[in-house]
N, C-alpha and C positions, 0 to 999 in steps of 0.2 A: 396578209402581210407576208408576202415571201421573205425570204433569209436567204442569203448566201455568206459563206465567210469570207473573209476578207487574203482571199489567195494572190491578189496581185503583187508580184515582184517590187512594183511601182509604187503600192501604197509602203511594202518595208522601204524602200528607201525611201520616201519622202515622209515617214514617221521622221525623223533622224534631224532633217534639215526643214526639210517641208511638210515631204510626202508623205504623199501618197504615202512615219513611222509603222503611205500609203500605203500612197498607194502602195500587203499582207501582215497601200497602200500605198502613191500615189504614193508613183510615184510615186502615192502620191501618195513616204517613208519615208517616219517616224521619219520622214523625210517628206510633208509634205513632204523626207525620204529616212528612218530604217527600224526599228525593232519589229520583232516579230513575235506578237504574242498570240495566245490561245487566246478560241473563242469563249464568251461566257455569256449563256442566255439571261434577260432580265423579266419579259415577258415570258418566259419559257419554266422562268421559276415557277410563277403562280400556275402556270396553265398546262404543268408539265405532262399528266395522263391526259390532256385535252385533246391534243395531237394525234391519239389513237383515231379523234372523228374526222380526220383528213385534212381538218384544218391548217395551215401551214403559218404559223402565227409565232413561231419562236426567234425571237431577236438575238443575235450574238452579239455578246459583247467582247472588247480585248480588257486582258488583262491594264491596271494602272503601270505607270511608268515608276521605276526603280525610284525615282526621283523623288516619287509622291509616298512613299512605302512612309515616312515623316508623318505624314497629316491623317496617316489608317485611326491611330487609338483616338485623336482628338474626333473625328467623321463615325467613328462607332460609340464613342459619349455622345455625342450631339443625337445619333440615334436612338439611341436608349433613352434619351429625354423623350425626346418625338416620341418613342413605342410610348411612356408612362403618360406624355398628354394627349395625344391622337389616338390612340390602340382601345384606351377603356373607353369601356359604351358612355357616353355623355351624353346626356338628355337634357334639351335645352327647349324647355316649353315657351310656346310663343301664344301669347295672349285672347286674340279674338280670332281662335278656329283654324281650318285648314293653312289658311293663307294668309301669311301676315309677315311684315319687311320683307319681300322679298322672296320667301320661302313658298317654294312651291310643293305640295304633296307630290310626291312619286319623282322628283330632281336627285340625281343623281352626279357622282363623278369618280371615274375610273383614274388612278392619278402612279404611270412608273417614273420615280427620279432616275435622273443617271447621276448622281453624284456630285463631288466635283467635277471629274473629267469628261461627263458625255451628256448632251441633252436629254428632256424631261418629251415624257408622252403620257396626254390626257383626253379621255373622254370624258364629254359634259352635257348631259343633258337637261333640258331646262323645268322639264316638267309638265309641258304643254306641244311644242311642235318641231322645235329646234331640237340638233343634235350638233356640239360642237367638237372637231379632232385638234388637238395641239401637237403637230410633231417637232420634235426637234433635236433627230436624231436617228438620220438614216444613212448613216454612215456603209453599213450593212446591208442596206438592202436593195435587193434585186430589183425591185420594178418602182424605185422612186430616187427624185432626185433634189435636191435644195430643202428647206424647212418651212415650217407655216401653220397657220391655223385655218380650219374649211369652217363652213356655216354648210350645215345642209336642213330644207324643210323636210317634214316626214310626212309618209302617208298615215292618215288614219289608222291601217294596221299595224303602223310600226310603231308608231306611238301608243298604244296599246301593250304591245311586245315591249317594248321599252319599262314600261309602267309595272310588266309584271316581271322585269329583272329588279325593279326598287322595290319590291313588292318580297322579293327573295332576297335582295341585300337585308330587309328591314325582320327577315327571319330570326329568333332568338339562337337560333342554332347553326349561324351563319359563320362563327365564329369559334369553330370546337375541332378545324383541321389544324393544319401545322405540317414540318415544323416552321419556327419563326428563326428569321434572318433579319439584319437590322440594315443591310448593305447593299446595294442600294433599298431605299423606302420603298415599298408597292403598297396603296393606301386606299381607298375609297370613302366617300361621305355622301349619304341618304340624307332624304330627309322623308318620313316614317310618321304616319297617323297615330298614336299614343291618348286615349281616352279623348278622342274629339281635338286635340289639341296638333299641331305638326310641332314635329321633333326632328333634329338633325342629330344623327348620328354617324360615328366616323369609327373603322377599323382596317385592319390590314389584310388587303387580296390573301397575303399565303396561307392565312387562317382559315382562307374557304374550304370546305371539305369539298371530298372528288363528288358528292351526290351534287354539288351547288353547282357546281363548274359551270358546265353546259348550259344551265337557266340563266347563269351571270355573263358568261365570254362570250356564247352564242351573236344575239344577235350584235349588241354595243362592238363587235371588231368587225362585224359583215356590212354595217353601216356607217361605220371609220374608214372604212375602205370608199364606199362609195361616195361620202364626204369627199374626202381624197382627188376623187375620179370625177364625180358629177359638182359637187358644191360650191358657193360662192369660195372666194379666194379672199381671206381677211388681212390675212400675212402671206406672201409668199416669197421666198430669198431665192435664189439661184448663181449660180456662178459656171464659167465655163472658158477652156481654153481657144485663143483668138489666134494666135498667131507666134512663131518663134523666126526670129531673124539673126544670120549674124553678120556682126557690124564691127568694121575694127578689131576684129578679135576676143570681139565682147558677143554675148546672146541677151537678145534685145527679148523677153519674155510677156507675151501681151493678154490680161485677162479681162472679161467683162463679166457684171454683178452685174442680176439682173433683178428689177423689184417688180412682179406681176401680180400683186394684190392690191387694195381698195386704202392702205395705211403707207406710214414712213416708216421708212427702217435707216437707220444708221449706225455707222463703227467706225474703229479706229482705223486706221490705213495700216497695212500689212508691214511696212518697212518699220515699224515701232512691237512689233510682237515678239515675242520670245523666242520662237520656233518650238514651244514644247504643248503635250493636252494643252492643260490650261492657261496658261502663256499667250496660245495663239497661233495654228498654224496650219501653214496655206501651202498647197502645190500640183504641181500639174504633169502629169508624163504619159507616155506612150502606153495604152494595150494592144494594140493590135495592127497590122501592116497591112497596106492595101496592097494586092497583089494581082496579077495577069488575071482579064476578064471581071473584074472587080471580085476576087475572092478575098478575104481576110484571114491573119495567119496571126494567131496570139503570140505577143513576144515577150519576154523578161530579160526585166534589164537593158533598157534599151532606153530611149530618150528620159528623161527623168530630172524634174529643175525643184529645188527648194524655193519659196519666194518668201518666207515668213524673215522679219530680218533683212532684206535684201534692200538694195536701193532703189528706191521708188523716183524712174524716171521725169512724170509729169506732176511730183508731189505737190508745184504752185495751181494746181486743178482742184485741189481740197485742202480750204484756208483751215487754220489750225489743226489738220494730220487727222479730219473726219468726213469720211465717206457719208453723203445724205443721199437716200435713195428715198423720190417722193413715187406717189402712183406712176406704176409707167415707164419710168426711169431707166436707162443703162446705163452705167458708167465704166470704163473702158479703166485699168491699172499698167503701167506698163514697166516692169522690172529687170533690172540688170541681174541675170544669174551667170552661172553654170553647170553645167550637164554631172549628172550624179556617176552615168556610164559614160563608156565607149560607146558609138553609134552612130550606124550606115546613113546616108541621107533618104530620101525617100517618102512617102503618104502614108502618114495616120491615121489612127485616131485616138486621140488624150482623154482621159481621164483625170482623175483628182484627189484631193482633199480638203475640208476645210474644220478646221475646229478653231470657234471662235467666239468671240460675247458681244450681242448684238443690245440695239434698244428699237422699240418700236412703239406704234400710237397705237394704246388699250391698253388696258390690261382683263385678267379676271378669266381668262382661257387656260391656263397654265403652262403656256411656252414660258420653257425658262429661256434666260440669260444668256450662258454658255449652249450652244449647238452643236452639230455635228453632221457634215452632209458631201454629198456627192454629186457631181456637179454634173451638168447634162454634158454630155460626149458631143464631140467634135472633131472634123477632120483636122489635119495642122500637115501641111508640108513642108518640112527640113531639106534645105538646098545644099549642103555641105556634109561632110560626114565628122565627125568630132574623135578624138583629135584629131585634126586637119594639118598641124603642122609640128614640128617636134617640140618648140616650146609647152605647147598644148598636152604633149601627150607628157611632157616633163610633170606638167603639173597634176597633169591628171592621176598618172601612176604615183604620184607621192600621196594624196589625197586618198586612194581605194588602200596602197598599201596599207597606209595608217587605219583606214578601216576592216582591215582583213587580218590587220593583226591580231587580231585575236578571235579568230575563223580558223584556227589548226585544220590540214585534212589527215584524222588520224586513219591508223592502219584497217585494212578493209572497207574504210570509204569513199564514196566515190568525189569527184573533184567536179567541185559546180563548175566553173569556169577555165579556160583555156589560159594559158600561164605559164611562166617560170618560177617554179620554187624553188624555195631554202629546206635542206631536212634539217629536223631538231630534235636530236636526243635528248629525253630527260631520263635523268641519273638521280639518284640520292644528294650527291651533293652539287646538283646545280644543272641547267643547261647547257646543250652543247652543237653547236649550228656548224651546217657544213661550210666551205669555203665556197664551192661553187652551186649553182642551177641546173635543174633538171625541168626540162618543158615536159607539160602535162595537157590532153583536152579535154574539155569536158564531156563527164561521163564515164573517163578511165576511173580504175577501182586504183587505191592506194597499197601498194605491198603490204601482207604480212609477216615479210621473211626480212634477214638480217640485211640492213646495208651498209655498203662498206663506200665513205668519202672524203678527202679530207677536211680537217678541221677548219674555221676560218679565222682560226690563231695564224695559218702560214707558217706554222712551225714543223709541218712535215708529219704532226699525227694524226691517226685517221678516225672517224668516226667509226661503228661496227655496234650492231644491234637494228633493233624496232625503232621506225622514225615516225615525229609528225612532220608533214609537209605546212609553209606557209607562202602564201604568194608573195613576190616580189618586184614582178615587171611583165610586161606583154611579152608575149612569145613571140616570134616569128610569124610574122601578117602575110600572106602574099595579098598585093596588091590589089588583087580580085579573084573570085574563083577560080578554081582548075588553074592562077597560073604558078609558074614556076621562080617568077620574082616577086623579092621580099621587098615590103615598104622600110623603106630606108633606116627609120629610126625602131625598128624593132629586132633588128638582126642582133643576132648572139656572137657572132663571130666575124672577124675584122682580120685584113693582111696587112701585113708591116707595111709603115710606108701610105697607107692607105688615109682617104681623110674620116676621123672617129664617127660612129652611126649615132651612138647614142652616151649621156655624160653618165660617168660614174667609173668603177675600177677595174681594171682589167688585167689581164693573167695570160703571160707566153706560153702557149703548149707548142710541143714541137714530136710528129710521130715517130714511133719508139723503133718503128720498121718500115721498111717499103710497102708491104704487104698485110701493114698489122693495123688494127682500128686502135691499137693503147699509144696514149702517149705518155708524154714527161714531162713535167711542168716546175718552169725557174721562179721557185718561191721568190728567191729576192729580187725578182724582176718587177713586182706590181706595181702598176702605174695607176694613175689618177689622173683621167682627162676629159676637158669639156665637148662636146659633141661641136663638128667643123675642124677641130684641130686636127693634126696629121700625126698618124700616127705613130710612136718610134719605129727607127730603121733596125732591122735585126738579118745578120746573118748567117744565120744556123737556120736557112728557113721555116723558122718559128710565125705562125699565127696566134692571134688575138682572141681572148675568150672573153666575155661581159660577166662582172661577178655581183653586179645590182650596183647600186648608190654607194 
């Protein structure tokens, strides 16, 4: 089970909305788009000296959302119950010998919850030839995509091997490592020969000590894998991005769910979800750019759509707001978004997120509920570039400001994105914002040294000290590489008389010299005006500065 963390740009923004809180996040971030949390292993608990055998078997998990920090003390009583009725050795004799209701000698189940927020993963074996995997919850991981549960037959050998992992669960001294965590459960249940009689017994993986490890994790995850790889398909969910169109000024976001297992699976339609973990939530965005000669070039920040929440174009396609996926099955969703960044048009390929709560036909495998997964990659080509027109980019810079407010680039650090800031002094008694912008690109490192700007009182005092920078609007675009003209609506500077680039307020400088880069600037000149309009006539030839919204 490879790992990888969740570094995409895509998955922090479509945490947020969609993604991807993806994509790092997907997007497909906290936005199907944005937080960015640390990883935290679940399998990596239990098995954590295991990984010295080369194994690669530790699952990262993200941190819960601020939002759920509420429901931690009620989710750690509810464990502490489970530890006091699951954890003790319970011995439950069954009457007429090895085998009887059901109970198989040497049946086993490897059992990590993910909580509330992230699906459940179990191994099960039956005691005879079967080995069963439940994932539901590979949010994280590198070489798989959607959620499910596998049937796989065993060889004689391995059901053997199997037999003598029960065989070591049902050790008296199976249970003497530590220490114990109650967050998420990691569980197991035997079922254990006991004087002629079978007995099920049930305690928790982190109790295993490091002698056991190896005898217990060994082979039950190198045969989860091949389950996985080789085995029948009982459950399997998938999702993937189909297509992005714009229409009207609208992006037409198109997804298909796919069902390639042997059961039904159904859910609720995305346009009813919350956008949060457990809420419910869906998105799709850009990793990587198809480039000259078919090369790919990883991007961040770049196409990026929430869909959880959003309006569900063909909803009279699923009567009562439920997606039914039988054997076989695709269904196509098609939503109205928009784009979380700025971005070029061009050839993809999309990624994702989806965390959601499914139902399906069986049970007794131990897929939970709630899931967690990634969706198989896809090319997608964007005909347009976003913003596209100045409306677009009105909305759009109102939309990241708000998000970036509270993204400071304080002193000595470097500035993710190219931009126009605001500096902001904080002082003892309060903050203090310059009047005007400084563009910045990404990359630059942020001063440590004093600055001197004015205030954006426009009462003629100035700021002077240590600043945080905050974004407030696009810089200056040229058109395209290498050129020398700017797209219209991103210019910083305007001539009288001229028609306005972009809406919001603006500020007369007029140069101090023929020969001097300093100007002068008429405080009580500020004007407020909507982009198209003409600019005031000024004759002192005074030019136009852009001071943000």
């Amino acid at each position: 089970m490879a790992e990888r963390a969740c570094n995409l740009r895509l998955y922090q923004t479509l945490a947020n909305a969609t993604a991807l809180e993806g994509f790092e996040g997907v997007g497909l971030n906290e936005r199907g788009m944005a937080v960015q949390r640390p990883a935290r292993s679940r399998i990596g608990l239990v098995v954590a000296n295991y990984a010295r055998s080369g194994h690669d078997v530790i699952q990262r998990r993200l941190h819960p959302s601020t939002a759920l920090r509420s429901k931690i003390a009620i989710r750690q009583i509810l464990h502490v119950l489970l530890f006091i009725f699951m954890w003790t050795w319970a011995d439950i004799a069954m009457a007429d010998g090895v085998r009887s209701g059901g109970m198989n000698r040497g049946a086993f189940s490897l059992s990590w919850s993910g909580g509330l927020e992230y699906g459940s993963r179990e191994i099960n074996f039956d005691g005879e030839e079967t080995l069963y995997f439940a994932n539901g919850d590979t949010i994280n991981d590198e070489t798989q995509t959607g959620v499910g549960v596998f049937a796989l037959s065993l060889q004689r050998s391995d059901v053997q091997a199997l037999k003598n992992v029960a065989q070591a669960l049902c050790d008296p001294d199976v249970q003497t490592g530590g220490p114990e965590t109650y967050d998420p459960a990691a569980t197991f249940s035997v079922v254990c020969l006991n004087d002629g009689k079978a007995v099920r017994r049930s305690g928790s993986l982190r109790l295993i000590p490091e002698r056991f490890r190896h005898q217990v994790f060994d082979v039950p995850l190198r045969l989860s894998e091949q389950a996985r790889t080789d085995g029948r398909k009982l459950i399997k969910l998938d999702f993937s991005a189909l297509s992005v169109e714009r229409k009207d000024g609208r992006y037409l976001v198109s997804v298909r769910f796919i069902n390639s297992g042997t059961r039904w699976i159904r859910f609720s339609t995305p346009d009813q979800w919350e956008g949060t973990i457990t809420g419910g939530r869906l998105g799709v965005g850009a990793v990587s750019r198809n480039g000259v000669n078919g090369a790919s070039d990883k991007v961040q920040k770049s196409w990026a759509f929430g869909l959880s929440g959003r309006r569900l174009i063909n909803r009279e396609d699923f009567p009562q707001g439920i997606v039914t996926l039988n054997p076989g099955d695709i269904k196509i969703l098609k939503f109205e978004s928009t784009p979380d960044y700025s971005a070029v048009k061009g050839d993809y390929e999309f990624s994702g997120i989806a965390f959601m709560r499914i139902e399906y036909d069986g049970y007794g495998w131990g897929l939970s509920s709630q899931v967690d997964f990634k969706p198989i990659r896809r090319p997608v080509t964007v005909d347009e570039d976003y913003p596209s027109t100045a409306r677009e980019r009105e909305q759009w810079e109102a939309t990241h400001r708000a998000a970036m407010s509270h993204q400071p680039v304080k002193p000595g650090q470097t500035f993710a994105e190219h931009g126009l800031y605001r500096a902001v002094r904080l002082a003892d008694n309060g903050a203090y914002r310059s009047l005007q912008l400084v563009p910045f690109k990404a990359g630059d490192i942020a001063t440590t040294e004093n600055v001197k700007m004015l205030m954006a009182s426009a009462s003629g005092a100035e700021l002077n000290g240590p600043v945080q920078w905050l974004w407030e609007g696009s810089a200056p675009t040229p058109v395209k590489q290498w050129s020398s003209e700017t797209i219209e609506d991103t210019k910083q500077f305007c001539k009288s008389s001229e028609v306005c680039p972009r809406s919001g307020r603006w500020l007369a400088r007029v140069r101090a010299g023929s020969s001097s880069n300093a100007y002068r600037y008429d405080l009580a000149g500020i004007v407020t005006m909507r982009q198209g309009q003409r600019m005031p006539a000024r004759n002192d030839g005074a030019e136009w500065e852009w001071l943000g919204v």
